[in-house]
Structures are given as C-alpha cells and as structure tokens.
Backbone as JSON Lines, residues from 0, in Angstrom:
{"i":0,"aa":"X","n":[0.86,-1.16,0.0],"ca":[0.0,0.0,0.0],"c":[0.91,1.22,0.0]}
{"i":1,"aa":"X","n":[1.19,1.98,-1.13],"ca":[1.94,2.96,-1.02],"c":[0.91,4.31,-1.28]}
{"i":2,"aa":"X","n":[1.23,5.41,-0.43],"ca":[0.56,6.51,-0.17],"c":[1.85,7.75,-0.84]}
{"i":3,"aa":"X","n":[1.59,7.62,-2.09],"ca":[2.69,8.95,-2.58],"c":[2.15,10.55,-2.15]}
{"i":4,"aa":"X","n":[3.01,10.97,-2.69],"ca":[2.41,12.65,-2.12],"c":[1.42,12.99,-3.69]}
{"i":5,"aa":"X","n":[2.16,12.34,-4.95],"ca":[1.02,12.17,-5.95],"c":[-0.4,12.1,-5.79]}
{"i":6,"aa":"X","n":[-0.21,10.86,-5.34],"ca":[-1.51,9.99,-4.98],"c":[-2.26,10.9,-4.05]}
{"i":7,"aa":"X","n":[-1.65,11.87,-2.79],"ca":[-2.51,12.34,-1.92],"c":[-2.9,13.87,-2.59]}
{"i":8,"aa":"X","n":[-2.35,14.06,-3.55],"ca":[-2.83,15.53,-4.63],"c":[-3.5,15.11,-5.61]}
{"i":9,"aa":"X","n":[-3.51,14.07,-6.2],"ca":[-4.26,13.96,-7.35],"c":[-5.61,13.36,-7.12]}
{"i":10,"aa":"X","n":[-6.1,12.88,-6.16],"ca":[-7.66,12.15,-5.45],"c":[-8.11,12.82,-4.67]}
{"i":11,"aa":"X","n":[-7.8,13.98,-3.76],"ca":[-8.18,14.07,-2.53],"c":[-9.7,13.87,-2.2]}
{"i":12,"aa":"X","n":[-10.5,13.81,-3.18],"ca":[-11.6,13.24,-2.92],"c":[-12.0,11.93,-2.47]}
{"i":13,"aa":"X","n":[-11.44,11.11,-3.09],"ca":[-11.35,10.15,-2.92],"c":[-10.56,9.37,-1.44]}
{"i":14,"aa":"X","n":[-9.39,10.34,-1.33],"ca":[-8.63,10.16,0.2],"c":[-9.93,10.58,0.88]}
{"i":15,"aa":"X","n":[-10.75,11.39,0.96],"ca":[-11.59,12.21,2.09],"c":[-12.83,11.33,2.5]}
{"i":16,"aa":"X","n":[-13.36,10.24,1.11],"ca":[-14.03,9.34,1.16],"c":[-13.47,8.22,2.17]}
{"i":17,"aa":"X","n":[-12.4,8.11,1.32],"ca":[-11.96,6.6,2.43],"c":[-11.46,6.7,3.76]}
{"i":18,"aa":"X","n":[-11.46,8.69,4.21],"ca":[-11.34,8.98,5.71],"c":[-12.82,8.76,6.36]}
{"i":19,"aa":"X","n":[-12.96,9.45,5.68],"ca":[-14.79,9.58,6.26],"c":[-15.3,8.12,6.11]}
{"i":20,"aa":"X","n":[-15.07,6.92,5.68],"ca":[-15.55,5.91,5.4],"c":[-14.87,5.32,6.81]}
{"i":21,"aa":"X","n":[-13.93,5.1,6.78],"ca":[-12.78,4.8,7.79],"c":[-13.67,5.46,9.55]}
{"i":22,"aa":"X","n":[-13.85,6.59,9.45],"ca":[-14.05,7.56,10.65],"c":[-15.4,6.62,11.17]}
{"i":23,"aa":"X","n":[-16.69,6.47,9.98],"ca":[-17.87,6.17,10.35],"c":[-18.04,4.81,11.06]}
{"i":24,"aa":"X","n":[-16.84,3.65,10.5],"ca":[-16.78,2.27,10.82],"c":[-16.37,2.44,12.23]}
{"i":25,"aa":"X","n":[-15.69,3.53,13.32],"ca":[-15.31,2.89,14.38],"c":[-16.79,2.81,15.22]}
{"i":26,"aa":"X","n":[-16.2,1.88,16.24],"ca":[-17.13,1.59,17.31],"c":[-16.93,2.29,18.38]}
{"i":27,"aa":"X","n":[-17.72,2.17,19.47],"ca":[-17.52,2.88,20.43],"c":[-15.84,2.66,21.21]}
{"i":28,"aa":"X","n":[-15.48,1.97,20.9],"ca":[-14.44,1.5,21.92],"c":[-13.06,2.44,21.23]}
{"i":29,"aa":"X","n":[-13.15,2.28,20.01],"ca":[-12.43,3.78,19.24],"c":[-12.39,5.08,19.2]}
{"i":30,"aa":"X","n":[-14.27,5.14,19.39],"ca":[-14.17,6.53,20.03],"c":[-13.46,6.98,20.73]}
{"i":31,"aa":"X","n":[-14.23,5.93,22.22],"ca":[-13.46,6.44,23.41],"c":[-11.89,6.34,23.88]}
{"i":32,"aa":"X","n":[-11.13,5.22,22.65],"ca":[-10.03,5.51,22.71],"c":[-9.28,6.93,22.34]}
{"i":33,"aa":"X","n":[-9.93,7.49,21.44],"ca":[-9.22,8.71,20.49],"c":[-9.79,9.66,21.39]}
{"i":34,"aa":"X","n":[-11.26,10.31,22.32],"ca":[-11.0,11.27,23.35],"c":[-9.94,10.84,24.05]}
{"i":35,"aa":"X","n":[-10.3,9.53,24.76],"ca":[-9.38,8.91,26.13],"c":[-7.68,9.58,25.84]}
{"i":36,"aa":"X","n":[-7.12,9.3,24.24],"ca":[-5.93,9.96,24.28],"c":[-5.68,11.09,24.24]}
{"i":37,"aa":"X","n":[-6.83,11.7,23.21],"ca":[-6.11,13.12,22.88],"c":[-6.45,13.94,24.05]}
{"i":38,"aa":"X","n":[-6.72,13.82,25.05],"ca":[-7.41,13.98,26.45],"c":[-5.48,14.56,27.37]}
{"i":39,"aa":"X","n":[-5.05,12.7,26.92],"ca":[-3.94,12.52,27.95],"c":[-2.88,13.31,27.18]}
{"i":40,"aa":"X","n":[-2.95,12.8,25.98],"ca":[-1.52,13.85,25.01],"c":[-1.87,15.5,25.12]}
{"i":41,"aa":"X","n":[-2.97,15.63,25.28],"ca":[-3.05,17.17,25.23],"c":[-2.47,17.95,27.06]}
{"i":42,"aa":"X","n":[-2.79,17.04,27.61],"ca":[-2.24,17.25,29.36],"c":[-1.2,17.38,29.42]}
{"i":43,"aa":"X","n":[-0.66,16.19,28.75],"ca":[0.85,15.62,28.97],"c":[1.59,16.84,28.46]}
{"i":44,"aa":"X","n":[1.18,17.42,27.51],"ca":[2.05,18.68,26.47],"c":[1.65,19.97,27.19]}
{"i":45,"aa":"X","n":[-0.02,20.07,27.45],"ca":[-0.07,21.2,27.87],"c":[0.64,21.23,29.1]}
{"i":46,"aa":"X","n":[0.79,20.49,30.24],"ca":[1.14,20.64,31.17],"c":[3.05,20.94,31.55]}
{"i":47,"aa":"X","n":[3.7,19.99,30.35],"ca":[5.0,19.97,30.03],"c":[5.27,21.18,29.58]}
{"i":48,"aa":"X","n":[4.73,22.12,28.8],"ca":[5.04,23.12,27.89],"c":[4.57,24.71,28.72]}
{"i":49,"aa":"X","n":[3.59,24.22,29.66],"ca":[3.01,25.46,30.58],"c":[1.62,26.06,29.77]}
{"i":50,"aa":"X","n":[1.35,25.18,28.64],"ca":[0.24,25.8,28.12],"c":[-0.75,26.02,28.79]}
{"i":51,"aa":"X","n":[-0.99,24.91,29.61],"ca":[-2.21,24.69,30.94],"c":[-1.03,25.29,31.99]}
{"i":52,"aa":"X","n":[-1.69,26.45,32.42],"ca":[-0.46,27.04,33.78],"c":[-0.67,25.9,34.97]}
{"i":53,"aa":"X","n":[0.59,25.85,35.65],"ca":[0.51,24.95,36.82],"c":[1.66,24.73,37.58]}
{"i":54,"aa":"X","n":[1.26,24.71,38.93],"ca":[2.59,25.39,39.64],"c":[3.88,24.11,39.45]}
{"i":55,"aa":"X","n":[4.01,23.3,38.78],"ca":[4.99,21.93,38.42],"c":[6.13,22.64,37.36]}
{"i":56,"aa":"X","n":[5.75,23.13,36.31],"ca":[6.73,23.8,35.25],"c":[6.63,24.83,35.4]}
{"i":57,"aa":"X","n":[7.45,26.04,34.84],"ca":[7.84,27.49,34.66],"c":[7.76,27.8,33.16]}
{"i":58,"aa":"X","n":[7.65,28.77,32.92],"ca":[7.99,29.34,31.26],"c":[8.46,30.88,31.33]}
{"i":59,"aa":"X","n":[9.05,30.74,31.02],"ca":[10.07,32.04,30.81],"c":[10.14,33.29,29.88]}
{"i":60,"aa":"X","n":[9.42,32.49,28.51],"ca":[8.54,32.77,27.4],"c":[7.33,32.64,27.32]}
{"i":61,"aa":"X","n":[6.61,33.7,27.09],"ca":[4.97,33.15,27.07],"c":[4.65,33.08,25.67]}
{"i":62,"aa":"X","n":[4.12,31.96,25.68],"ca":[3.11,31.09,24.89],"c":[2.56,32.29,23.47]}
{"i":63,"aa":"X","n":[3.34,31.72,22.39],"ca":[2.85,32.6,20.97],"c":[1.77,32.81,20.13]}
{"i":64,"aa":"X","n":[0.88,32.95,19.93],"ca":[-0.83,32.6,19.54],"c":[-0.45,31.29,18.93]}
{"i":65,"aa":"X","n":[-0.06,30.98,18.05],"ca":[0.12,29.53,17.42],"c":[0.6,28.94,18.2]}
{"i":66,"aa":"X","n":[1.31,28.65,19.5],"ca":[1.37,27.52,19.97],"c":[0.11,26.72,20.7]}
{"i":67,"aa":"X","n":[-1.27,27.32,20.64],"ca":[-2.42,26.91,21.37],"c":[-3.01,26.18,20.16]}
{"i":68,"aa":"X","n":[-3.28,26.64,18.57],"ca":[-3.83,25.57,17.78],"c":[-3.03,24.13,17.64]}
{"i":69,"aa":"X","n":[-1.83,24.89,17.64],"ca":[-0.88,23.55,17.38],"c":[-0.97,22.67,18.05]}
{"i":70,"aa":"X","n":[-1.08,22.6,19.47],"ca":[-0.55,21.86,20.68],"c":[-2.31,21.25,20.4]}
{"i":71,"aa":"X","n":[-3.54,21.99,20.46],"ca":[-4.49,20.95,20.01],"c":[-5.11,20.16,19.04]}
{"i":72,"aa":"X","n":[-4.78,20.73,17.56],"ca":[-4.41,20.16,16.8],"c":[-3.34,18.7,16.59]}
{"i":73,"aa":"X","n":[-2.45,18.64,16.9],"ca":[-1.48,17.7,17.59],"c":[-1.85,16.66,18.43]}
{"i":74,"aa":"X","n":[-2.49,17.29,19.46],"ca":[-3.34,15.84,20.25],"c":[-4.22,15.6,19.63]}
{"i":75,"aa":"X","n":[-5.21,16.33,18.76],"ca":[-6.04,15.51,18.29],"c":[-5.83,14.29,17.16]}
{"i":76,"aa":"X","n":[-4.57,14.7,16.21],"ca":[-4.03,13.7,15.4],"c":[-3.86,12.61,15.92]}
{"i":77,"aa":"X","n":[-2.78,13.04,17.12],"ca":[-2.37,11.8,17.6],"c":[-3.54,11.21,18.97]}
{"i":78,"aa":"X","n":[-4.5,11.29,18.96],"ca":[-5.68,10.63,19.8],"c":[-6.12,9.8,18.93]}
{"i":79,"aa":"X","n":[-6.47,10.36,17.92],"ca":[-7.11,9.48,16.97],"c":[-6.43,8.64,16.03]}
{"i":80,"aa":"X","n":[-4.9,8.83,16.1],"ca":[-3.93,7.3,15.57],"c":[-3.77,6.73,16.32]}
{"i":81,"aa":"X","n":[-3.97,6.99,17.98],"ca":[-3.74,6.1,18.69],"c":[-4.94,5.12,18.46]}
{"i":82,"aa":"X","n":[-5.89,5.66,18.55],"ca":[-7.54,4.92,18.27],"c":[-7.77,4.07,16.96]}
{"i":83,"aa":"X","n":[-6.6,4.53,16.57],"ca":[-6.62,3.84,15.02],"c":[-6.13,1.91,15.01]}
{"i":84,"aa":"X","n":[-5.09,2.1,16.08],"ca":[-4.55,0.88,16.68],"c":[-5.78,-0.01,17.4]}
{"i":85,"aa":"X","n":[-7.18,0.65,18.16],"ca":[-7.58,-0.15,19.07],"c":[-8.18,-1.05,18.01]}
{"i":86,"aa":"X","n":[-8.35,-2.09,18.22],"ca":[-9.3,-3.32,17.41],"c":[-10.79,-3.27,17.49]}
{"i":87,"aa":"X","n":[-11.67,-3.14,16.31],"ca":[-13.45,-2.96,16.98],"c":[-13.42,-4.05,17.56]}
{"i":88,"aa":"X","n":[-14.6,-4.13,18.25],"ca":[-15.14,-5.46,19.13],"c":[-15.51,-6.83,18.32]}
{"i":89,"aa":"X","n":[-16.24,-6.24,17.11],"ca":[-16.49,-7.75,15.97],"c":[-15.17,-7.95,15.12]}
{"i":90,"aa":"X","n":[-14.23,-7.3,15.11],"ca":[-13.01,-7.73,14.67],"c":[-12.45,-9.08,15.14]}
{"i":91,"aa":"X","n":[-11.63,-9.92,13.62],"ca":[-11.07,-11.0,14.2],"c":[-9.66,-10.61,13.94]}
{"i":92,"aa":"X","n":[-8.8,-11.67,14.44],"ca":[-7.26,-11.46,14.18],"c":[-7.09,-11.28,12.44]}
{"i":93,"aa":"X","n":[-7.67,-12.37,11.88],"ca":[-6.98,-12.37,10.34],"c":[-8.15,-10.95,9.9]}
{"i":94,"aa":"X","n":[-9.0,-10.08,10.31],"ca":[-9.34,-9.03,9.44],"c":[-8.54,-7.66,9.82]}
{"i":95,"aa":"X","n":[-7.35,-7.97,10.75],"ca":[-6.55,-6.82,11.18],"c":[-4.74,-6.7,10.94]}
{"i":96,"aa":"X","n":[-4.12,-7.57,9.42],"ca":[-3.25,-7.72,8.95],"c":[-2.17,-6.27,9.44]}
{"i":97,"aa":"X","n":[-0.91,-7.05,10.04],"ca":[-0.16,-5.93,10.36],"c":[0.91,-5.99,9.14]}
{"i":98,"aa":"X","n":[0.76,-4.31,8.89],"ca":[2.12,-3.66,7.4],"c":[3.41,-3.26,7.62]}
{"i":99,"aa":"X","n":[3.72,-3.23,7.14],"ca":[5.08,-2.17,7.61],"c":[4.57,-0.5,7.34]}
{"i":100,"aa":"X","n":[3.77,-0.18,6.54],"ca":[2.81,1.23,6.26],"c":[2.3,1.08,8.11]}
{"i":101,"aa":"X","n":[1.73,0.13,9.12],"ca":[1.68,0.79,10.23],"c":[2.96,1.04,11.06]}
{"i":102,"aa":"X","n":[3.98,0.57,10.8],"ca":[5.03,0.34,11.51],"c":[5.42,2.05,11.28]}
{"i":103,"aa":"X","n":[5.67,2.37,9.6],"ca":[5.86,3.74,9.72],"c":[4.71,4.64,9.91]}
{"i":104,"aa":"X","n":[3.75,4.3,9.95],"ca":[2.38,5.42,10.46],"c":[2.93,5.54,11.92]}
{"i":105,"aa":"X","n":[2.95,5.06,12.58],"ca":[3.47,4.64,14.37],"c":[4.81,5.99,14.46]}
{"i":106,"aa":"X","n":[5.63,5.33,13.74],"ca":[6.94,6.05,13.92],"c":[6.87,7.46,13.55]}
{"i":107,"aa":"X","n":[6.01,7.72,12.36],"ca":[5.69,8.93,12.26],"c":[4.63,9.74,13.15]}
{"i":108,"aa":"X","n":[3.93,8.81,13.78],"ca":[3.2,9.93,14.28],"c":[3.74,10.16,15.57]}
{"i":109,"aa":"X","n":[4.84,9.5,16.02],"ca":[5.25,9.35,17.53],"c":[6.38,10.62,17.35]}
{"i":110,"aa":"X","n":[7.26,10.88,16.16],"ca":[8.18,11.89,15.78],"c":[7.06,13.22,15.98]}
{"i":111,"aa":"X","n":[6.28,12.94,15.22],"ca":[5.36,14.56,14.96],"c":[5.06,15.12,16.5]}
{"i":112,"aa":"X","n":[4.3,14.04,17.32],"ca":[4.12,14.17,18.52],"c":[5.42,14.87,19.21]}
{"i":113,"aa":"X","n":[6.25,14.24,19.43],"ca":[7.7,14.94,19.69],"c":[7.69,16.16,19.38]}
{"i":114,"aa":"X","n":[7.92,16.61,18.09],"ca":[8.28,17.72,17.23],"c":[6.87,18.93,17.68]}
{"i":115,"aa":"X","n":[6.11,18.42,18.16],"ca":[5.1,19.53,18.78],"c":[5.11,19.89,20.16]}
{"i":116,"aa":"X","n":[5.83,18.69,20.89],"ca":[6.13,19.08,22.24],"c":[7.4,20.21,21.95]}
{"i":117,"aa":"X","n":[8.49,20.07,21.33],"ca":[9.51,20.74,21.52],"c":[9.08,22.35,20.21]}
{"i":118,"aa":"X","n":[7.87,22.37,19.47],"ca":[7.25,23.25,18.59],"c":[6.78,24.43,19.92]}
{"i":119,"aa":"X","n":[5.77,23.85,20.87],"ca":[4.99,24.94,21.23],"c":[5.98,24.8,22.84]}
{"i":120,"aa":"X","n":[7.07,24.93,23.11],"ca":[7.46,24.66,24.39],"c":[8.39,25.76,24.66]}
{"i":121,"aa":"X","n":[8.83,26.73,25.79],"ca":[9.35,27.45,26.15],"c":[11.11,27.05,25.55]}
{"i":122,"aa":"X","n":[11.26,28.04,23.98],"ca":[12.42,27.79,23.47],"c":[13.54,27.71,24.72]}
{"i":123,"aa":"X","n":[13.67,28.56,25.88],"ca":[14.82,28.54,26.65],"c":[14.55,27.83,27.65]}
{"i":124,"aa":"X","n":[13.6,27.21,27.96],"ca":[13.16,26.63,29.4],"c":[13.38,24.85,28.71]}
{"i":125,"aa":"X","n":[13.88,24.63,27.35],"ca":[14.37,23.19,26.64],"c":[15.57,22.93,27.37]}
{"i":126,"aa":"X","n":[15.46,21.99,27.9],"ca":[17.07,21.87,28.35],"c":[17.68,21.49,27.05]}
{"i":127,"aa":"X","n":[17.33,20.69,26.44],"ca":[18.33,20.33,25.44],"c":[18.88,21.45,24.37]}
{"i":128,"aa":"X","n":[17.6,22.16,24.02],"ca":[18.72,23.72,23.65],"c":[19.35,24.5,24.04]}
{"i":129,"aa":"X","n":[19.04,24.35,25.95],"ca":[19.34,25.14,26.23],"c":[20.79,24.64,26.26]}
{"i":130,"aa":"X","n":[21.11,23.67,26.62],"ca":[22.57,22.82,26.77],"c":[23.39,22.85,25.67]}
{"i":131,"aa":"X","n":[22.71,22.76,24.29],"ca":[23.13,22.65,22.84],"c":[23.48,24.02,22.77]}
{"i":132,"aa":"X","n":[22.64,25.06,22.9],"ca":[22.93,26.29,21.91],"c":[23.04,27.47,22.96]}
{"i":133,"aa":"X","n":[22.81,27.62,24.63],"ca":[23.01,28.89,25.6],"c":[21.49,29.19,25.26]}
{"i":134,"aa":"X","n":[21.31,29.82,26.18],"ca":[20.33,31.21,26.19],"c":[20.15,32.38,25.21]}
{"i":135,"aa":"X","n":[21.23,32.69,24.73],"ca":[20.86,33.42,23.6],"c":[20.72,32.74,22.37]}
{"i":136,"aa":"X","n":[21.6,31.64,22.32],"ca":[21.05,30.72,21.17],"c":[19.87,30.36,21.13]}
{"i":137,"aa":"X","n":[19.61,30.13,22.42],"ca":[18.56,28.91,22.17],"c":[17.19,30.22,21.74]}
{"i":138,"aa":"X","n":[17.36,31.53,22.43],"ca":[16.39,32.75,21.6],"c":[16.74,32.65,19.58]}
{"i":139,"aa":"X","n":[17.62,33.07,20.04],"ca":[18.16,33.11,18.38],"c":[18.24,32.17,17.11]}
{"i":140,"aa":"X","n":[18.19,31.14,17.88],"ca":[18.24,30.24,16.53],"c":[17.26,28.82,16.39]}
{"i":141,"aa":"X","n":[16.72,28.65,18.08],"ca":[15.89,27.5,17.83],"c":[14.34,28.11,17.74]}
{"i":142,"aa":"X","n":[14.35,29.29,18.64],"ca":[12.96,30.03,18.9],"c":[12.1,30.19,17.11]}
{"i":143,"aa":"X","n":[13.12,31.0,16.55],"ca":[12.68,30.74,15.2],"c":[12.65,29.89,14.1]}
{"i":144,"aa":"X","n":[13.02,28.6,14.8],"ca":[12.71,26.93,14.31],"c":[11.34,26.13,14.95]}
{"i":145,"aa":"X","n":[11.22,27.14,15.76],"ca":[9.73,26.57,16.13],"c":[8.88,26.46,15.53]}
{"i":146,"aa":"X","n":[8.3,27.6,14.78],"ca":[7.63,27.45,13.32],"c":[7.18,26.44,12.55]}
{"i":147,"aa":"X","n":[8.52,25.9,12.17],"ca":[8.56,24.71,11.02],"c":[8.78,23.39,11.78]}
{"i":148,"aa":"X","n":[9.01,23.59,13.08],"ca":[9.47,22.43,14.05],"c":[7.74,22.19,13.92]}
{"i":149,"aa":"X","n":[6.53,23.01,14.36],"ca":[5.08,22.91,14.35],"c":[4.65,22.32,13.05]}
{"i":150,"aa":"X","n":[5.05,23.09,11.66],"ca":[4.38,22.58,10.49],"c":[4.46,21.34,10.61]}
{"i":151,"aa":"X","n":[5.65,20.97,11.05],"ca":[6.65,19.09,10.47],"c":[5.52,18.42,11.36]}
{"i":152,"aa":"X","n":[5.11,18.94,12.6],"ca":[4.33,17.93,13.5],"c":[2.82,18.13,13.21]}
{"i":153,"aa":"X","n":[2.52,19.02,13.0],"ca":[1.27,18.51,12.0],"c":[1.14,17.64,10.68]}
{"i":154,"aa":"X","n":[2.5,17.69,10.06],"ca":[2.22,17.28,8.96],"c":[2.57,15.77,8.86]}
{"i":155,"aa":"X","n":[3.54,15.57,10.06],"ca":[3.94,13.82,10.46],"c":[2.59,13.19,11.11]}
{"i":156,"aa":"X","n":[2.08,13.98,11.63],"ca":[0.81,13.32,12.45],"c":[-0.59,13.0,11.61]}
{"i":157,"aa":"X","n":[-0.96,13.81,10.49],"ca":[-1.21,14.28,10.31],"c":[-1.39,13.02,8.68]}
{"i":158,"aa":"X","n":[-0.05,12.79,8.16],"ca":[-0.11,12.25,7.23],"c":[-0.05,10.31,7.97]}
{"i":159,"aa":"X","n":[0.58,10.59,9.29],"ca":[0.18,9.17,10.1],"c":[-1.5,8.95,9.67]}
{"i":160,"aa":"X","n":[-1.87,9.88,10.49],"ca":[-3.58,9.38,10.91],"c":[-3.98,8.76,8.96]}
{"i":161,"aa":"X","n":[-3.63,10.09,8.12],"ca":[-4.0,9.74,6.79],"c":[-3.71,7.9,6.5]}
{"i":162,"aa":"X","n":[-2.66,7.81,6.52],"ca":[-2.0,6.37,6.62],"c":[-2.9,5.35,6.85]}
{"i":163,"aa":"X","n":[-3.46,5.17,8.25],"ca":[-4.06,4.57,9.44],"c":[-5.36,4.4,8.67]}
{"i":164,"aa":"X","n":[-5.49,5.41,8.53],"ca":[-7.52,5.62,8.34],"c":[-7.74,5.13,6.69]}
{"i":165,"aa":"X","n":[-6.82,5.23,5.94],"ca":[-7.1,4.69,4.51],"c":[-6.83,3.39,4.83]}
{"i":166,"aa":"X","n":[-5.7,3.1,5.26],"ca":[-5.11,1.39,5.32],"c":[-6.42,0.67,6.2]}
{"i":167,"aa":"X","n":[-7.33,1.37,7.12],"ca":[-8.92,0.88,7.29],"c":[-9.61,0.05,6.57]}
{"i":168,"aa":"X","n":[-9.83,0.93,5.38],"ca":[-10.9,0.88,4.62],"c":[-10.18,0.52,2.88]}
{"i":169,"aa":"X","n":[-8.99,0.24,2.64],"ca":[-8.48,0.17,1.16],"c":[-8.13,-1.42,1.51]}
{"i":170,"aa":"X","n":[-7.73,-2.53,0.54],"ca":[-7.68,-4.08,0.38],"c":[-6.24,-3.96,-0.13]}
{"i":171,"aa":"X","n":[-5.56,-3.73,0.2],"ca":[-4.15,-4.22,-0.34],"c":[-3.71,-5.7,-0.63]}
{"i":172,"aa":"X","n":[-3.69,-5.42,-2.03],"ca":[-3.34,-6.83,-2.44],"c":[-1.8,-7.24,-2.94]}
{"i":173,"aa":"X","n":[-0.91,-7.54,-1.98],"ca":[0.71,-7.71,-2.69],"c":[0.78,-8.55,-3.94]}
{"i":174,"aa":"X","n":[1.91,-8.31,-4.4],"ca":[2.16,-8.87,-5.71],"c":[2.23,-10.44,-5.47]}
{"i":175,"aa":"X","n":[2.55,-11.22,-4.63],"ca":[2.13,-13.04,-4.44],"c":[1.14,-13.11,-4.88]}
{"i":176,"aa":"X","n":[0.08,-12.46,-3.95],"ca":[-1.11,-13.07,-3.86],"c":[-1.58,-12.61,-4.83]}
{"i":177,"aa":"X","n":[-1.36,-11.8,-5.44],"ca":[-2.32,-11.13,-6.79],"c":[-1.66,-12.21,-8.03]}
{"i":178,"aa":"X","n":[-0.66,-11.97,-7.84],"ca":[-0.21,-13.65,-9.23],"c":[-0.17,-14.61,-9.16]}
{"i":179,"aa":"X","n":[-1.19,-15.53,-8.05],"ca":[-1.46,-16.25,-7.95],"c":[-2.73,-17.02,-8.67]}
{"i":180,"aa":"X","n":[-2.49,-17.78,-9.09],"ca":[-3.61,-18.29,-9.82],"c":[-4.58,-19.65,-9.31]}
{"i":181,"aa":"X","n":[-5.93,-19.53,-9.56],"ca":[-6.25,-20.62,-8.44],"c":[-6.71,-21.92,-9.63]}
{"i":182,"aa":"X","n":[-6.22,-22.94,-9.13],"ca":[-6.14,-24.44,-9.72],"c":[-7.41,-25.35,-9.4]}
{"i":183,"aa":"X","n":[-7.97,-25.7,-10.54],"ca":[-9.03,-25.99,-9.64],"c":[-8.58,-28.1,-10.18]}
C-alpha cells in the first residue's frame, strides 16, 4: 500500500471518502479511545510546555498565539492514531493484517508528537537547547525553528492518521497473492 504525495494531490476526494468511510466504521471502543488519548496527550504537552499554567513547570517565554492551535491540533491527530490501533469489538485477528505502512504510520506519528512538544514549548526553558545552543542561542536560533518544528508535527501526524484511516478501509493486495492463480 503505497501513499505517494502524488496519490494524496491527485484524489483528494477520494482520500476524504476513504477517511470519512474509515471515521464512520469505528465503534464505540475507538471513540473512546481517540478522546481517552487526545485527552492525555493534550495534558501531557499542555502541562509539560506550561500551556495549561501549573505550579509543576515554569515558562520564561509566554506562549505565541500559534502555539495553542498547534498543541491541540497535535493531540487531536495523535488521539485518533492512537484509536486507530484499538481493534473494533467484531473484529477478528486475520481481518486486522499488520504492514510495515503501520510500523511507519506509528513512527511517524510518535516523531510529529515529539516535534510539537519541543514546537509549542518554552524555546529557553528546553534543556536540550538550552545545553546545545546557551540562552541566547537557544532565543536566536531554535525560537525561530519553532515554526517549522510545528508545520513538520502537524504534517507527520497528520499524514500518520492519513495512513491509518485509509489502510482501514483500502484491500491491499501484494504482488504473491495477486499472481497467484487458483487451480481448480
């Protein structure tokens, strides 16, 4: 099942069908997986990042208008790839074939996730920039990598969930089994 960037410009109708087709099939237990996460990922970040104030972290920098869509935007991707993993209830083992397309949906959406914690997070209050690049670096040269540090994590998460939610609802047939011929 390959998902080119072609393929996701030249159909998008058709991608939007097999989301929305994908979205309508879960059951309740998907639902409540995809609040249940984007619930905890949105805590976990807001609370790490100071978006949600709370006397545990500090920020040093306050919070840029775009780091509030991002940071929920972001959990919501990744709530609902996590939900993408739960199994419906009438599901059997052989109607839930594992790809290597989830292996990298996973990896990508777990990077994007990353890349939005360290997107909407107090550039100098990072230890790791702050350690990498000082205090004025870490103003000067990562602060205005935040930006695109945000696009990348929407767009890893983002093209995960895409991944997830087509590989739902599309029949991938590998080249064995398709040249196979049946003998009667």
């Amino acid at each position: 099942m390959d998902f080119s960037s072609q393929d996701f410009l030249k159909s998008p109708r058709g991608i939007r069908s097999q989301i929305l087709t994908a979205l309508r099939a879960w059951d309740s237990r998907q639902v409540a997986a995809a609040v249940g996460a984007f619930i905890c990922i949105g805590i976990f970040i807001g609370i790490a990042t100071v978006l949600i104030p709370n006397p545990i972290f500090g920020r040093d920098i306050p919070p840029v208008w775009w780091n509030y869509p991002v940071w929920i935007a972001t959990s919501l991707f990744s709530g609902m790839l996590v939900a993408s993993y739960v199994k419906p209830k009438n599901a059997s083992d052989n109607d839930l074939p594992a790809s290597r397309q989830d292996e990298k949906g996973s990896k990508l959406g777990m990077i994007g996730t990353v890349l939005a914690w360290f997107a909407v997070g107090c550039p100098v209050c990072n230890k790791i920039a702050l350690m990498a690049l000082g205090y004025s670096g870490a103003i000067t040269w990562f602060a205005p990598l935040q930006p695109i540090l945000a696009v990348a994590a929407l767009a890893l998460t983002g093209v995960a969930l895409v991944w997830r939610l087509r590989g739902q609802v599309s029949c991938p047939a590998n080249e064995k089994t398709a040249s196979v011929k049946v003998v009667r």
